[in-house]
C-alpha positions in Angstrom: 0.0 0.0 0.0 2.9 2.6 1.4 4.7 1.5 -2.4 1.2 2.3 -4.2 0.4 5.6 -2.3 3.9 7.3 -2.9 4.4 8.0 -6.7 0.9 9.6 -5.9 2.4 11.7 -3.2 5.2 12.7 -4.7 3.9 14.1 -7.7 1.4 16.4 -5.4 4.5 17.4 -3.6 6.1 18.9 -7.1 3.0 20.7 -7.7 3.2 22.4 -4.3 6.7 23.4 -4.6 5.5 24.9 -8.2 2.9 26.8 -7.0 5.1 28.5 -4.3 7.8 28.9 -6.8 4.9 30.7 -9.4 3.3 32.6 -6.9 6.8 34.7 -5.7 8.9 34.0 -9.2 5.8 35.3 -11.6 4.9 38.1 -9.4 8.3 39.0 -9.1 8.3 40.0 -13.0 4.2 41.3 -12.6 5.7 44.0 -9.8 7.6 46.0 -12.5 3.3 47.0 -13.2 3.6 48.7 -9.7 7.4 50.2 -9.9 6.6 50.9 -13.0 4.7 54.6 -12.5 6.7 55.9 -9.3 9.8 55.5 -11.8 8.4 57.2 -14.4 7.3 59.9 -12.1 10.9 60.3 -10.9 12.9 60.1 -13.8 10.5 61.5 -16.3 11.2 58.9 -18.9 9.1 58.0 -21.7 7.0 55.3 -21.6 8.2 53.5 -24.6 11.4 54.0 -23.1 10.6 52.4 -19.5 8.2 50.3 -20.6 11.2 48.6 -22.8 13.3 47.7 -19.7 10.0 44.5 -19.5 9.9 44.3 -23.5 13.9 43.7 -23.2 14.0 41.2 -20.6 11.2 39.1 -22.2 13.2 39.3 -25.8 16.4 37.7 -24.0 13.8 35.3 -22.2 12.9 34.5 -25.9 16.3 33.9 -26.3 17.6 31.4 -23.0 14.3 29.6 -23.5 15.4 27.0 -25.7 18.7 26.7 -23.9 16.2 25.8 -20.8 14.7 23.0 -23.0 18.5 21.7 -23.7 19.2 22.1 -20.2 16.3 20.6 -18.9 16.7 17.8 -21.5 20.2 17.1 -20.3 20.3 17.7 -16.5 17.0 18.1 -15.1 15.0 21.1 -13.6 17.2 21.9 -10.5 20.0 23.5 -12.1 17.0 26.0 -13.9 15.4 26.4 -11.2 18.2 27.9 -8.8 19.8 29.8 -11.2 16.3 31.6 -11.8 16.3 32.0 -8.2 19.3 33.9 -8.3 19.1 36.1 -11.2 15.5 37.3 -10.2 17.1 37.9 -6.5 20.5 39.8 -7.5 18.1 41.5 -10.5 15.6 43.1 -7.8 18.3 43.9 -5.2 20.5 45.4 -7.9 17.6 47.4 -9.0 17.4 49.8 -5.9 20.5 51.6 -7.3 18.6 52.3 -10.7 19.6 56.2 -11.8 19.9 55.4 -16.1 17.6 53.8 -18.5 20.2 51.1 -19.3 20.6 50.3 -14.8 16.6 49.3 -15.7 16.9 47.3 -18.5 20.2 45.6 -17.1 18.4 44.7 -13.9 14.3 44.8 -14.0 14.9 43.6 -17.7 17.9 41.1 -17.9 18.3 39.7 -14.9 14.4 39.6 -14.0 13.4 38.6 -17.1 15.9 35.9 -17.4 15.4 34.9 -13.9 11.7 34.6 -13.9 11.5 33.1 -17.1 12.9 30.0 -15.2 10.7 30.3 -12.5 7.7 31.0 -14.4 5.6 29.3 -17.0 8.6 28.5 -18.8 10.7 26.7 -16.6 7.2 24.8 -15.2 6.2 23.7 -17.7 9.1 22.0 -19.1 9.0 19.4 -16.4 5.4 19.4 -15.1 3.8 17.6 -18.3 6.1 14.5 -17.1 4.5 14.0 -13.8 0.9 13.7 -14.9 -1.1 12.8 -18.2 -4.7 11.8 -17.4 -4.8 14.8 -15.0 -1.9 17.1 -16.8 -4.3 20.3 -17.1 -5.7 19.8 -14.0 -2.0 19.7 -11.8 -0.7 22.4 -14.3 -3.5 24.7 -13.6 -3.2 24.2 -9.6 0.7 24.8 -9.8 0.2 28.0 -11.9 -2.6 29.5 -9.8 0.3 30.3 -7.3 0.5 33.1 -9.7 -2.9 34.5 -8.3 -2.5 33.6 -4.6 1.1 35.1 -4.9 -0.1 38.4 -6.4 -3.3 39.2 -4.2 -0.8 38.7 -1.3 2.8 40.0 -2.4 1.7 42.7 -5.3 -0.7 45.0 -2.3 2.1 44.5 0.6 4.5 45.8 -2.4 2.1 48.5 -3.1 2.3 49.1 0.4 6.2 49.2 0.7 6.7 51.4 -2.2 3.7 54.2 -0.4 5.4 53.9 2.8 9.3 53.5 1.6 9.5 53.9 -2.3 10.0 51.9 -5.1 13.8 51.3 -4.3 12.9 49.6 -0.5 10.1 48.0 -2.2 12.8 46.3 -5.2 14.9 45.3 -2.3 12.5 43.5 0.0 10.8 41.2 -2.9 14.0 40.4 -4.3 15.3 39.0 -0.5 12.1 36.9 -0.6 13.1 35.9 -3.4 16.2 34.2 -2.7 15.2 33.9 1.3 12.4 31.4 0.4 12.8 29.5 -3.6 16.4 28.6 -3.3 15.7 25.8 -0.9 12.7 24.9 -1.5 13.1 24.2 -5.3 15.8 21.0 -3.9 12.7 19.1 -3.7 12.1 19.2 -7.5 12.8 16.5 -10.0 12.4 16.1 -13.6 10.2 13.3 -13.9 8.6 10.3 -11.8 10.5 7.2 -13.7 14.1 9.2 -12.4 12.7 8.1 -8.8 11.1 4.5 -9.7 7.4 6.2 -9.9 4.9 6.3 -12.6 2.7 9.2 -13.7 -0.6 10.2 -12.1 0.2 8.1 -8.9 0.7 4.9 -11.3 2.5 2.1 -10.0 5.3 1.7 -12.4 4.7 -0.9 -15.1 7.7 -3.2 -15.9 9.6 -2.3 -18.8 7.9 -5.5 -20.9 4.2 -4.3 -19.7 5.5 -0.4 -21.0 6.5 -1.5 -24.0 3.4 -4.0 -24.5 1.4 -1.3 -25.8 0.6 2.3 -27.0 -0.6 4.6 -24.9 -4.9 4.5 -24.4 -5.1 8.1 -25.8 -3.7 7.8 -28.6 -5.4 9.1 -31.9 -2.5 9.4 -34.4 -0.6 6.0 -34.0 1.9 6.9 -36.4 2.7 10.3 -35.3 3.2 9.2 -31.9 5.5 6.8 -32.9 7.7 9.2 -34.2 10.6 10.3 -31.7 10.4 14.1 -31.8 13.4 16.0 -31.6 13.2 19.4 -31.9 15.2 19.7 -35.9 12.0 17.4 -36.5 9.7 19.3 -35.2 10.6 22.8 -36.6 10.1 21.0 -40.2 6.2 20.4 -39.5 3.3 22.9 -39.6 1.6 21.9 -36.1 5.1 23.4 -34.5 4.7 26.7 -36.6 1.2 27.2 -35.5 1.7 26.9 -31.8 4.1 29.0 -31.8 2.6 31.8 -33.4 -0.6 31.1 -31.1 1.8 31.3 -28.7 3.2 35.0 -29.6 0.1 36.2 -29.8 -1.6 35.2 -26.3 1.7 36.7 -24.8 1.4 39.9 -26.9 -1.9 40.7 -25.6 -1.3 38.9 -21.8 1.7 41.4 -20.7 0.7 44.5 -23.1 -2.3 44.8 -20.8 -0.6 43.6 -17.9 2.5 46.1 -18.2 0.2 48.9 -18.6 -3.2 48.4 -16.8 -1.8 50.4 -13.4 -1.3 53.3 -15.1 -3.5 53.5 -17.2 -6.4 53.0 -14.9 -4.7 56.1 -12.9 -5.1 58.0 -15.7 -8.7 56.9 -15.5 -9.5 58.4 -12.0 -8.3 55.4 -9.9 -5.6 55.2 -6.7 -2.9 53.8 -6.8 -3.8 51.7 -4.3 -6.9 50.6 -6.1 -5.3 50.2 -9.5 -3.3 47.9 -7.5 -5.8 46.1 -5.7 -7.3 45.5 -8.9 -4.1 43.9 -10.6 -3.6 41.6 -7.5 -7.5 40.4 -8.0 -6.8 39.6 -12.0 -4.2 36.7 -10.7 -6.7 36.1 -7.4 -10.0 35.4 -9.8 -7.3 33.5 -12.0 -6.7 31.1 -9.1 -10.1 29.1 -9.7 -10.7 29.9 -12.9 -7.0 28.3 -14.2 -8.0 25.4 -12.3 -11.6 25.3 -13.1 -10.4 25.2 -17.1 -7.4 23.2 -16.1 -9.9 20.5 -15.4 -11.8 21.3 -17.8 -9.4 20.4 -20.6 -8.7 17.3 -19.2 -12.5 16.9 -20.0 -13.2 18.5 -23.4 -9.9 19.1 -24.9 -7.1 21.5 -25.2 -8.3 23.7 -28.0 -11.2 24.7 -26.2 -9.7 25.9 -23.3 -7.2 28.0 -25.1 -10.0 29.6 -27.1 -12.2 30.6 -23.8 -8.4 32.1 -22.5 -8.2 33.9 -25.6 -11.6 35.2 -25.7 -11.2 36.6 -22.1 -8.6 39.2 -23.0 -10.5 40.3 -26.0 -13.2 40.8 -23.3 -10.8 42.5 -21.0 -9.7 44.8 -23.6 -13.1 45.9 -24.3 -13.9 46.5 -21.2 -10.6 48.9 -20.6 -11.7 51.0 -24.0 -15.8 51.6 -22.7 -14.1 52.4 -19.6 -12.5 56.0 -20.1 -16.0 56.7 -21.4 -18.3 55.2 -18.9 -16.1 54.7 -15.7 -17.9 52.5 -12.9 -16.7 49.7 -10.9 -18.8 47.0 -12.0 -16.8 47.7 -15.4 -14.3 48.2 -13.7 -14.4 44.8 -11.9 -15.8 42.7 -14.9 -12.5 43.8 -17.2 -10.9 42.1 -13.8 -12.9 39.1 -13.6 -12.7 38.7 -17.5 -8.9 38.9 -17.7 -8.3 36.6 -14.6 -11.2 34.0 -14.4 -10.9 33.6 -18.4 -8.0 35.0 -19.6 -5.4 33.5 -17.7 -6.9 29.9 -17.7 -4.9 29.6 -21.0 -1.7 28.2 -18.8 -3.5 25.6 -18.0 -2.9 24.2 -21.5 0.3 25.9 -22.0 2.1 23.1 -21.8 0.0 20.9 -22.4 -0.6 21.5 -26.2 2.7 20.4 -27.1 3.1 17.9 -24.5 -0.1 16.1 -26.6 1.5 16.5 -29.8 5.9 16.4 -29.3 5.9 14.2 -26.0 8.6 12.4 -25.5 12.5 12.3 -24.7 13.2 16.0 -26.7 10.1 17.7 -25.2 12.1 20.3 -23.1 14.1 21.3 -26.0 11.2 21.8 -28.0 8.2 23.5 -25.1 11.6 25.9 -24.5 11.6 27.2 -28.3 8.2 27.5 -28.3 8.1 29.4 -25.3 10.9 31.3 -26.4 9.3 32.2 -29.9 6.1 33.3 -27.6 7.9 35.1 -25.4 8.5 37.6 -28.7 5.1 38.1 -28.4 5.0 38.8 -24.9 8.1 41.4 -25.3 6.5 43.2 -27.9 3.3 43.8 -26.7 4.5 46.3 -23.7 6.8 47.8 -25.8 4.7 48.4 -29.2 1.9 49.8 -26.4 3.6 52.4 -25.2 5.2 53.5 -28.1 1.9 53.5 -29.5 0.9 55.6 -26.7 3.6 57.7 -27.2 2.3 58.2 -30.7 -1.3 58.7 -30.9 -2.0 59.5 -26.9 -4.1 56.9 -26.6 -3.9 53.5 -25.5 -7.1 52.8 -28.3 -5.1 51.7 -31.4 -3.1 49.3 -29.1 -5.7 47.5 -27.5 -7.4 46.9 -30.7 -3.9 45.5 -32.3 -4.1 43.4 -28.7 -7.7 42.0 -29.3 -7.0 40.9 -33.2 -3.5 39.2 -32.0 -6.0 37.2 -29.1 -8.4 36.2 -32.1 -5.8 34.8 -34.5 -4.2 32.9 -31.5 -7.3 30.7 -31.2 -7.5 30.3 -34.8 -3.5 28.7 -34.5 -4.1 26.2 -31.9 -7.0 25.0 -33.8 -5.3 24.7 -36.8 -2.5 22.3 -34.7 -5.2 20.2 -33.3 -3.7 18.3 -30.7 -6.6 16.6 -30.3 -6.0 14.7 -33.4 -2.7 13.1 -31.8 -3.8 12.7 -28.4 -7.1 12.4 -26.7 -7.7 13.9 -23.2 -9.2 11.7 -20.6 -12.4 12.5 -21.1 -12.7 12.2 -24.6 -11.0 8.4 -24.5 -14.3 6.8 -24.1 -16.0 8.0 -27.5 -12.6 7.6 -29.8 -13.0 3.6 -28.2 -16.9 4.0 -29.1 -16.0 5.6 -32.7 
């Protein structure tokens, strides 16, 4: 029984130690939202030009993340993990002696970006998709919901630091966390269940005959599966292609709005203090929505749950445009609901879409490249918003590039169609029917 119970146990336990690590590491990268206006009011820069310290750690993020794949794929999570610890760490302590453009982008943008692109999404999901399959969205979306019990806890008490100490204390007391409380705890992470004699989903572990006896029950595409992916494989097919840019543009739209909300609901009549309230509740109403969809993928299927993601930024964007006409808070508070409850329930499936369609020895190397082509996305969508700001005064023609960018992304992951390699559990029963 003890022998039974433990690969079951042990996978929980990676899932815990992920959702700490997401809720501090993620929200480490989300507080440059909340530094974000007390150094523009002290410096004076533009806001293309500040904005671009995020843009610029989230293009060299672009560029580690298929060295984390190779990394991953060679020596497990651990070495990833710490070393995110410790860039994020040094990036926020170093940050408290910002005085040029180029301090900002070398600490809030390099070394953040870098380090949280470890701890983050990223670096989860490259070893996550190992421990579980029939219940992979539903353990993903619990481990990245640390996100939103991390922010409606850490992003007000930093909103709270920086009113009663400034921005600088505020960098320097996040980034001790930082290092204080991930850098041991991530020890307890390995890269998959079969490196410790386990199984996924709290299996027992078949023999090798009994694991070779068969193909997997959720198979749809026997022949694709059989394939061993390596990434040079994968970048020759269309499915790869089509993630990828369904990738760039989630992300474009996800941080554009993310980098920019705080101010701009300032500049709507808001505090501070509410403006940040209301970023903090985005990632709270995430919490069960990302699980709620997490589970619900499991159920229906992948592309679904991107699209309802997708959908909720487009509503979120919309919500942000009526509001500098008709300002309320239940508008106010729907854009919130719709952003986190919807919107953010796409990382539920972030890795697993791939994980359905490349699984297998490679998949680090290749999630890490697709993160890292996403990740584009996600570094030009604060960048081209503020610049666009900068441009037109108006956040209007950026929020409607945002919205198109969510719409085609849905239209990509359909077009990969994991569901046509690999069934989710609940959709096992009617391809055996069929």
């Amino acid at each position: 029984m003890q022998a039974a119970r433990l690969p079951f146990f042990y996978g929980w336990v990676v899932v815990a130690v992920a959702f700490v690590t997401m809720g501090v590491g993620v929200n480490a990268r989300t507080a440059f939202s909340l530094l974000f206006p007390p150094i523009l009011d002290e410096f004076g820069w533009e806001r293309g030009v500040t904005a671009g310290a995020f843009s610029f750690g989230f293009l060299l993020s672009a560029g580690i993340s298929p060295l984390l794949g190779r990394l991953m794929d060679r020596h497990g999570p651990l070495i990833m993990l710490e070393a995110g610890v410790a860039l994020t760490g040094c990036g926020l302590l170093l940050a408290a002696w910002v005085s040029q453009p180029w301090h900002l982008y070398l600490t809030l943008g390099v070394l953040v970006g870098a380090g949280s692109v470890c701890l983050g999404y990223t670096g989860q999901g490259l070893y996550l998709p190992n421990w579980f399959v029939r219940r992979r969205g539903l353990a993903a979306s619990i481990a990245y919901s640390g996100a939103g019990v991390g922010s409606i806890i850490l992003l007000p008490w930093l909103q709270g630091v920086i009113a009663g100490g400034g921005w600088r204390t505020a960098a320097t007391a996040l980034g001790l966390l930082v290092l204080v409380l991930l850098a041991p705890l991530n020890l307890l992470i390995r890269r998959r269940p079969e490196d410790m004699g386990l199984a996924p989903d709290g299996d027992i572990a078949p023999s090798r005959a009994g694991a070779k006896a068969s193909a997997p029950s959720n198979v749809v595409d026997p022949a694709w599966v059989a394939i061993e992916w390596t990434l040079a494989r994968a970048l020759r097919t269309g499915r790869f292609w089509w993630i990828a840019a369904g990738y760039s543009c989630a992300m474009f739209s996800w941080y554009a709005v993310q980098v920019h909300q705080t101010r701009y609901l300032t500049e709507a009549g808001y505090s501070p203090m509410y403006a940040a309230w209301a970023l903090g509740f985005v990632s709270f109403v995430a919490i069960p929505g990302q699980i709620a969809l997490g589970h619900m993928s499991d159920r229906v299927g992948r592309e679904w749950v991107w699209a309802i993601g997708n959908a909720g930024f487009v509503l979120c964007y919309a919500a942000l445009l009526l509001m500098r006409a008709f300002p309320s808070p239940a508008l106010l508070w729907f854009m919130v609901a719709v952003q986190g409850f919807l919107g953010y329930g796409l990382t539920s499936v972030l890795g697993a879409i791939p994980a359905e369609i490349f699984q297998g020895r490679h998949f680090g190397s290749i999630f890490g490249t697709l993160m890292g082509i996403g990740l584009i996305g996600g570094a030009l969508g604060p960048w081209l918003a503020g610049a666009l700001y900068d441009a037109s005064g108006s956040y209007g023609p950026a929020f409607a590039v945002a919205m198109a960018a969510s719409c085609f992304g849905i239209l990509c992951v359909w077009i990969a169609a994991p569901r046509k390699v690999r069934a989710v559990a609940g959709r096992i029963g009617r391809i055996r029917r069929g």
